[in-house]
C-alpha positions in Angstrom: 58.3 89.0 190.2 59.1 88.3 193.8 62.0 89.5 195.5 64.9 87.0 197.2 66.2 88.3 200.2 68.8 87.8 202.6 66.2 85.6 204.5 65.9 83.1 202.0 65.5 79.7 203.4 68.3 77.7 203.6 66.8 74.8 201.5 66.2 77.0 198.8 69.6 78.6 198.5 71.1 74.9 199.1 69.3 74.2 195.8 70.2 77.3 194.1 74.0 76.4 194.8 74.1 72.9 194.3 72.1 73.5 190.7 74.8 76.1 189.2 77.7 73.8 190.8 76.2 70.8 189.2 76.2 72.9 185.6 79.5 74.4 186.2 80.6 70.4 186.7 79.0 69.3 183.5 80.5 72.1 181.8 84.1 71.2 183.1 83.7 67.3 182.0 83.1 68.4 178.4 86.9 69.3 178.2 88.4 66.2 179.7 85.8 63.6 177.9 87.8 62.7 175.0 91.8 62.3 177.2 90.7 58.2 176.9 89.8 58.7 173.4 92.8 60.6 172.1 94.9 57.3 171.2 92.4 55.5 169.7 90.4 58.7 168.1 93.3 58.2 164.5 91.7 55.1 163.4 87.9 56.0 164.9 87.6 59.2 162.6 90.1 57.6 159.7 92.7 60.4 160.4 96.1 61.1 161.7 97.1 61.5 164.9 98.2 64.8 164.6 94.6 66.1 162.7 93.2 64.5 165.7 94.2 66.7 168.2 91.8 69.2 166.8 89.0 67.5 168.3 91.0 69.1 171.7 91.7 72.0 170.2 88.5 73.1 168.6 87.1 73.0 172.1 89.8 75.2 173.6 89.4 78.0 170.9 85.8 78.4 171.3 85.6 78.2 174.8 87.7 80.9 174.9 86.0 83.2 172.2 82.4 82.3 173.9 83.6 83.0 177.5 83.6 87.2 177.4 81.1 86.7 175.2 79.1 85.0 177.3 79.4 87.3 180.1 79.0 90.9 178.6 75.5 89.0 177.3 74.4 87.7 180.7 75.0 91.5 181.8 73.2 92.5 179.0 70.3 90.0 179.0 70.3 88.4 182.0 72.5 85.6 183.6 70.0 82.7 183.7 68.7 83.6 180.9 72.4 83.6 179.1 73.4 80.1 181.4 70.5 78.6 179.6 71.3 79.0 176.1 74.9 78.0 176.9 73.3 74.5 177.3 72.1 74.9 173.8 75.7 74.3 171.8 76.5 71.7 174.9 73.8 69.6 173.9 73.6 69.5 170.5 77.9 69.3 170.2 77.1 66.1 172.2 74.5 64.7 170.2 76.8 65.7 166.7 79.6 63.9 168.5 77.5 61.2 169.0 77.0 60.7 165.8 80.1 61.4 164.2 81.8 58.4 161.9 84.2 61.5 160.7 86.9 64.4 161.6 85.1 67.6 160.6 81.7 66.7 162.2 83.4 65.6 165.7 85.8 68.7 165.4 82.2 70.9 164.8 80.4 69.0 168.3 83.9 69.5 170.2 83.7 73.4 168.7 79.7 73.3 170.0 80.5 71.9 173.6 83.4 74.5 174.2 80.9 77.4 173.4 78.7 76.2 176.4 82.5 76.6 179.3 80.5 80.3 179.8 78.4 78.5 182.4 80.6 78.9 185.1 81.3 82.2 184.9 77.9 83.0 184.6 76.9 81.0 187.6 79.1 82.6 189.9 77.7 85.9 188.6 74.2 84.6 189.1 75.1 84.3 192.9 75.8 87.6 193.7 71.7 88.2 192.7 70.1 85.1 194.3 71.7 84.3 197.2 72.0 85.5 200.5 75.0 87.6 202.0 76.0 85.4 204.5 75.9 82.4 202.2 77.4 84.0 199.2 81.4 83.7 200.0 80.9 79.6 200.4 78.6 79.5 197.7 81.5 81.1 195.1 84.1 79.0 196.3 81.8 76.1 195.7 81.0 76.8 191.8 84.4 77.9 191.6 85.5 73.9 192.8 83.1 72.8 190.2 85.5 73.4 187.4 88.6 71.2 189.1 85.9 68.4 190.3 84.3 68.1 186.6 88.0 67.8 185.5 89.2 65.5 187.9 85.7 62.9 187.3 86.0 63.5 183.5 88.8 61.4 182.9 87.9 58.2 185.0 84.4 58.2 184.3 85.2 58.7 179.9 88.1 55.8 180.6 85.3 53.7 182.5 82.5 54.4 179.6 84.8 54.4 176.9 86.1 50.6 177.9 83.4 49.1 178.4 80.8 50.5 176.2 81.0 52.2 172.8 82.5 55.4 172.7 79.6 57.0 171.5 78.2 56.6 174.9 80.0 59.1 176.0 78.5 62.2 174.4 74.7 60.7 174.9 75.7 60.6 178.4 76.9 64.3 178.5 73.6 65.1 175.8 71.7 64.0 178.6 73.6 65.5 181.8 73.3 69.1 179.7 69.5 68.5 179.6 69.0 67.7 183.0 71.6 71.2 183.8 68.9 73.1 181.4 66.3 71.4 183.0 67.4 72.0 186.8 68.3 76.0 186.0 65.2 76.8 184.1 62.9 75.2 187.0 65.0 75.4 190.4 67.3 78.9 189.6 66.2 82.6 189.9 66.7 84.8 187.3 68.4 87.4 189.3 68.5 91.3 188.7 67.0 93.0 186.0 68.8 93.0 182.7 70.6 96.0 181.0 68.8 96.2 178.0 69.4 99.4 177.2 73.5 98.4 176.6 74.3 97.6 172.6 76.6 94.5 172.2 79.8 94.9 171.4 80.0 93.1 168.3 83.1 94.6 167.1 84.9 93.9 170.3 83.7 90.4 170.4 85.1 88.9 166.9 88.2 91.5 168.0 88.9 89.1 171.1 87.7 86.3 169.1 90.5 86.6 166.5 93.4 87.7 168.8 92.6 84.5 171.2 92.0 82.3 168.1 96.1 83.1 166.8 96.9 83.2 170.0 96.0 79.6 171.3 96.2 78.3 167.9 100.1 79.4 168.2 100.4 78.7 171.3 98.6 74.8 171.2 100.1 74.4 167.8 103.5 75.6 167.6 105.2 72.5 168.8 103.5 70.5 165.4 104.2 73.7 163.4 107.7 74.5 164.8 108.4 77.4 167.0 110.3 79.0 164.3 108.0 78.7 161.3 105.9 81.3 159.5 102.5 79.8 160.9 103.4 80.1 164.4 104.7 83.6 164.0 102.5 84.8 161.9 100.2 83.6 165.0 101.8 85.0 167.8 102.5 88.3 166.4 99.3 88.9 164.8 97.7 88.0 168.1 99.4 90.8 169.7 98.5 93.3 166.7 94.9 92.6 167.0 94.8 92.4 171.1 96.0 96.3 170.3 93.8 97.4 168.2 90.5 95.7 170.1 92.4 97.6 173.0 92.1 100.4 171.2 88.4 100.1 170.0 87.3 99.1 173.6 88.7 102.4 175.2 86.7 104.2 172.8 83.4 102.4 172.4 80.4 103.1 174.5 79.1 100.0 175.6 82.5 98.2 175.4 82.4 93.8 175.8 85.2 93.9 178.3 85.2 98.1 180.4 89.7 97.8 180.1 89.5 101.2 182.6 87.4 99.0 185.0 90.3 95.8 184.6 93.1 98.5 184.9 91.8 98.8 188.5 94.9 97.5 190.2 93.0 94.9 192.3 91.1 93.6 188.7 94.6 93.8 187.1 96.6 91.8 189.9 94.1 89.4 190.1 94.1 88.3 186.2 97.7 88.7 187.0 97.8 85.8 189.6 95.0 84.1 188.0 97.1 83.5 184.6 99.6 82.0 186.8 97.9 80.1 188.9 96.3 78.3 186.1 99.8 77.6 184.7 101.0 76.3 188.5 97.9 73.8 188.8 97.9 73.0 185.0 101.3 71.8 185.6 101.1 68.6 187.7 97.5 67.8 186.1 100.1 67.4 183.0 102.9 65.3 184.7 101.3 63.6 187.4 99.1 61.8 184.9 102.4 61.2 182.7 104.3 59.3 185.3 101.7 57.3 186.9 100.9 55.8 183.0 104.7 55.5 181.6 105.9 51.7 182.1 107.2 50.9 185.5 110.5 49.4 183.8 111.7 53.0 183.1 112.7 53.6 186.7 109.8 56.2 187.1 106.6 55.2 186.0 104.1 53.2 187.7 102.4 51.3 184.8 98.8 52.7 185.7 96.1 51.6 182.9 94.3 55.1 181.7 91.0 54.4 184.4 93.6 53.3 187.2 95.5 57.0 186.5 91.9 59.2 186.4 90.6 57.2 189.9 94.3 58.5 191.4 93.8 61.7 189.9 90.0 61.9 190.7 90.5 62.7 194.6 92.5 65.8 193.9 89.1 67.1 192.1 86.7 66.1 195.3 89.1 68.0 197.1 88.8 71.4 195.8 85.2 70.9 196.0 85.7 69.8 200.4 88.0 72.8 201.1 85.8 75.6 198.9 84.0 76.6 202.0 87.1 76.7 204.4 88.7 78.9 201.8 85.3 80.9 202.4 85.4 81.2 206.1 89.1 82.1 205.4 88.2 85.0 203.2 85.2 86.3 205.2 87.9 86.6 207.8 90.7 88.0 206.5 89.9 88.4 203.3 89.9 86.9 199.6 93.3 88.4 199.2 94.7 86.4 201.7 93.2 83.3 200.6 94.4 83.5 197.2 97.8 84.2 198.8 97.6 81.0 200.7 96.5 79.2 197.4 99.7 79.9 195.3 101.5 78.6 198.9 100.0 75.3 199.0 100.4 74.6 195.6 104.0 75.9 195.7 104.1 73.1 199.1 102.4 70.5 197.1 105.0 70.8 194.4 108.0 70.8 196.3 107.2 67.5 198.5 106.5 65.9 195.3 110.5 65.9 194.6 110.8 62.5 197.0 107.2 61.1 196.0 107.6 60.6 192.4 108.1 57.2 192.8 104.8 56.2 194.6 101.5 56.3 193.6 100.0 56.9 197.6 103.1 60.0 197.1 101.4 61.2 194.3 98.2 61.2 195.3 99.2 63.1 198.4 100.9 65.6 196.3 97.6 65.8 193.9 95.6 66.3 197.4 97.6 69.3 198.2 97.6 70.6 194.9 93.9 70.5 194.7 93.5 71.9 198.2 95.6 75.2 197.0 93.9 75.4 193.8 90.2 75.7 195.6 91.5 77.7 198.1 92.6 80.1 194.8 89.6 79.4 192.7 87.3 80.2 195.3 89.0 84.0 196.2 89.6 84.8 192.9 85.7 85.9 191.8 85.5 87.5 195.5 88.1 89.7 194.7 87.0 90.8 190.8 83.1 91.2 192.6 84.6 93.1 195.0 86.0 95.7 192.6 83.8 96.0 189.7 80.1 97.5 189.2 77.5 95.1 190.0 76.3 95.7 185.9 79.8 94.4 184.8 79.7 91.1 186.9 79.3 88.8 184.8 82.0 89.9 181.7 84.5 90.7 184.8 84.5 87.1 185.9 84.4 85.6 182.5 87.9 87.7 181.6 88.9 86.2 184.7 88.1 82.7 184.1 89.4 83.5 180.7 92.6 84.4 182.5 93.3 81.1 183.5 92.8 79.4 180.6 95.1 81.7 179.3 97.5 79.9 181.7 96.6 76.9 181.6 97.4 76.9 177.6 100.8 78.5 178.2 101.3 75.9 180.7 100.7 73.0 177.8 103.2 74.8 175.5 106.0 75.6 178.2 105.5 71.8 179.6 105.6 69.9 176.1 108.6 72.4 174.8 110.2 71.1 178.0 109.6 67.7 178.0 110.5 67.0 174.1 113.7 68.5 174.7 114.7 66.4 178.0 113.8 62.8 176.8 115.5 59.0 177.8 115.2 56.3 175.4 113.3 53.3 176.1 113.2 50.5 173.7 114.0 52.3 170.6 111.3 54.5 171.9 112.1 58.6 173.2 110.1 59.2 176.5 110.2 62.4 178.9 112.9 61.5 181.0 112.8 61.8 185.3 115.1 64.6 185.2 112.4 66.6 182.7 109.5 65.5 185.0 111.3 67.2 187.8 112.1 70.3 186.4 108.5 70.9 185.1 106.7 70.5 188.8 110.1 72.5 190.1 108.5 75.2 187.4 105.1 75.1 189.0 106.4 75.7 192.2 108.3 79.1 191.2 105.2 80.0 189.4 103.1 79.0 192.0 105.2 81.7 194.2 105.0 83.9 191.6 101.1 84.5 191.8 101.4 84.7 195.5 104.0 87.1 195.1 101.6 89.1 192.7 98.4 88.9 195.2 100.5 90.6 198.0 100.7 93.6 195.9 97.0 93.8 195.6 95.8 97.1 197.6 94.8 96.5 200.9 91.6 99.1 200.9 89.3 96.7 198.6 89.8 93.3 200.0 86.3 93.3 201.6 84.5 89.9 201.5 82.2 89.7 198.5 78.5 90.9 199.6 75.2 90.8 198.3 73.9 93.3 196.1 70.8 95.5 196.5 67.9 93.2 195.7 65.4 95.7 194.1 66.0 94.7 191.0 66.0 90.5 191.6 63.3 88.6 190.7 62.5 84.9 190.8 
């Protein structure tokens, strides 16, 4: 195997990083493909409407088991090597989806595609073995981007497919974008450093996490159908939080733990899942409302009668932008450091939120809110991996940035429960018909501003004495 060094061409690292931003984009459109489907999905699969939100919520819960997982085996096994057979379940979800005529077999492709979301945590691992030092900052903030862009050109590009051809289309398209990701990585990426393989998996750490996240998201997702009160939902909730102790327990005592909890106690680990929880409830937030108003009927004072692809091309810019600013959050953390940027993240949502209060009525004022949004966001995504790399072992890379991208999801589904218990409580009639009302709109993005604070709040506590820019590794190790 041949070495990559800090004098590898630019052309080739160019390639390296456009290939793992590409996957980490494909990845991220698996979770917004089926938004245009979700009315219509009832009479497509002969179900109800509230069955069919499984086909959400199946990919939610597996992404989130199959994220640590996926990174305490890329440690173990190697990254690419890991990356690649997370295109396995994305491509043959895909196909099953494709051919579904039923509820169970969609809700089993929708489980299959969320078990591939470990790709982007893996990818930015991947970096800090095959590319240079000087290009390795920009190069993070760039896969980081990859998740909002595939989010934000998900939704117009399923509404566009799914109006005008079958909805089927849909998952042979993403069957084939998976196999040109595997294609891409297997041909064009390095494998990196040498694997661990003397480390034993986890395995009772792994369906440990597996079950806590499982009750958790399931009571968290679900509660509002179940009611907040009811057995289901407690029984949940609270038996999340009894097995979250006990896999604490077990991974404090284990050798070869999935997730090193001495190594996330690390203040600057900690503080950063910290803020990272919350600033994937702050930007969840307006991707929630924003949508909302510019679809609700322009007769109730404060909608904008969008149709569903009109909405995802307003919302679609907010996405490009993460991806534009990802290297000036870069230069930004090479300079002052990642803690700063991710300081200045939480700010410029918090900004973006509170100009929003006069633009709600306009759809140019919401897309200039969505613009700022996005630009805090990738400022944010970006600094977050720089500052976990910066603080954990180069061996525990890749399981210390899939906790942290697990970390936001975390948020992000708190987000979805906070923002629907508010909104069903504050509602306006409309025709006989009960709709989130202005005043409920308000309050949520007046929400995602405080919380927005909140995580920059959080990131000022960060120690000062590890905010180094992320750098290369040693190299001995990395082959190509």
């Amino acid at each position: 195997m041949s070495e990559l060094t800090p004098s590898a061409s630019a052309p080739a690292t160019g390639r390296i990083v456009g290939v793992l931003a590409f996957a980490g984009i494909v990845a991220a459109i698996m979770q917004t493909l089926v938004v245009p489907l979700l009315g219509n999905l009832p009479e497509m699969l002969n179900t109800t409407a509230s069955n069919a939100t499984w086909v959400v919520t199946a990919t939610l819960l597996t992404a989130a088991v199959a994220t640590p997982t996926a990174g305490r085996l890329g440690d173990m096994f190697g990254k690419r090597r890991i990356l690649l057979l997370c295109t396995v379940p994305l491509i043959i979800g895909s196909v099953v989806c494709a051919l579904s005529s039923g509820l169970l077999p969609m809700i089993v492709g929708r489980g299959l595609q969320g078990l591939g979301m470990g790709v982007v945590p893996l990818g930015i691992s991947l970096m800090r073995d095959v590319v240079p030092a000087e290009k390795l900052g920009s190069s993070v903030a760039v896969m980081s981007a990859s998740l909002g862009v595939g989010g934000a050109l998900g939704l117009p590009f399923a509404a566009i497919v799914a109006q005008n051809t079958s909805w089927r289309v849909l998952f042979w398209v993403a069957a084939g974008l998976s196999v040109v990701v595997a294609i891409l990585v297997s041909s064009l990426v390095p494998a990196g450093r040498k694997a661990e393989t003397s480390s034993r998996f986890d395995l009772v750490g792994a369906i440990g996490i597996g079950i806590a996240l499982v009750a958790l998201l399931l009571g968290i997702s679900k509660g509002s159908d179940w009611g907040w009160g009811s057995a289901t939902t407690l029984v949940m909730l609270i038996g999340s939080v009894a097995v979250l102790l006990a896999w604490g327990w077990w991974e404090l005592r284990t050798k070869d733990p999935l997730v090193d909890l001495r190594v996330t106690a690390r203040p600057q680990v900690l503080l950063t899942n910290v803020a990272s929880i919350l600033i994937g409830f702050s930007m969840y937030a307006q991707s929630l409302v924003i949508p909302q108003l510019l679809q609700l009927p322009a007769a109730t004072g404060y909608g904008l009668g969008q149709s569903m692809i009109q909405m995802g091309l307003w919302m679609a810019p907010a996405g490009l932008m993460m991806m534009l600013v990802a290297p000036v959050g870069a230069k930004l953390s090479a300079a002052k450091g990642p803690k700063v940027t991710l300081i200045v993240g939480g700010l410029v949502i918090a900004v973006g939120y509170a100009i929003s209060m006069p633009l709600l009525g306009s759809t140019l004022g919401l897309l200039v809110v969505t613009l700022i949004c996005g630009t805090g966001t990738g400022f944010a995504y970006g600094s977050m991996p720089a500052l976990i790399m910066g603080a954990v072992p180069l061996s525990e890379t890749a399981s210390a940035n899939s906790f942290n991208t697990l970390m936001r999801s975390i948020g992000t589904s708190f987000a979805a429960a906070v923002i629907g218990v508010l909104l069903a409580q504050m509602t306006t009639d409309f025709g006989g018909t009960s709709l989130p009302s202005e005043a409920g709109f308000r309050t949520v993005l007046l929400i995602g501003a405080g919380v927005a604070l909140l995580a920059a709040a959080v990131t000022s506590l960060i120690p000062a004495r590890q905010q180094a820019s992320v750098t290369a590794p040693q190299r001995a190790g990395a082959g190509v």
